[in-house]
C-alpha positions, 0 to 999 in steps of 0.5 A: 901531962909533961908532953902535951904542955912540950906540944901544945902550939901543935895541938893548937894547929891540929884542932885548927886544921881539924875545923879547917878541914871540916868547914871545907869539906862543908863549904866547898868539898865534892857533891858528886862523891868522885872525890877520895878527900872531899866527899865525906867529911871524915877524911877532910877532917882528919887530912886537915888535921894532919896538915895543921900538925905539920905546920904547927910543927914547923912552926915551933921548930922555927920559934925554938931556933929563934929562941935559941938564937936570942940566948946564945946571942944573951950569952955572948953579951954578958 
């Protein structure tokens, strides 16, 4: 349980880019089936998944970097 809450702004963007990567498979993706991702909803799904793990990632590592910033910079004041 521990982890989830230590991971949570990343599942967030998963299930984000999860719907994302459905909803443009939906939308847009490829009728012809030539198309490796966007032909079946699946792999857009699961690539979209991937993508917004990345980026919640990338995110909570910046958010964490500030955060850490702000207490050193707390720290030295007082």
């Amino acid at each position: 349980m521990e982890a989830l809450k230590n991971r949570r702004l990343q599942l967030i963007f998963l299930v984000l880019g999860a719907i994302g990567g459905f909803l443009y498979w939906r939308f847009i993706g490829c009728t012809s089936g030539s198309c490796a991702i966007k032909s079946v909803w699946y792999w857009s799904t699961l690539w979209g998944a991937a993508l917004g793990y990345l980026v919640g990632d990338f995110v909570s590592d910046i958010l964490l970097k500030i955060k850490k910033k702000k207490e050193i910079k707390n720290d030295r004041e007082v």
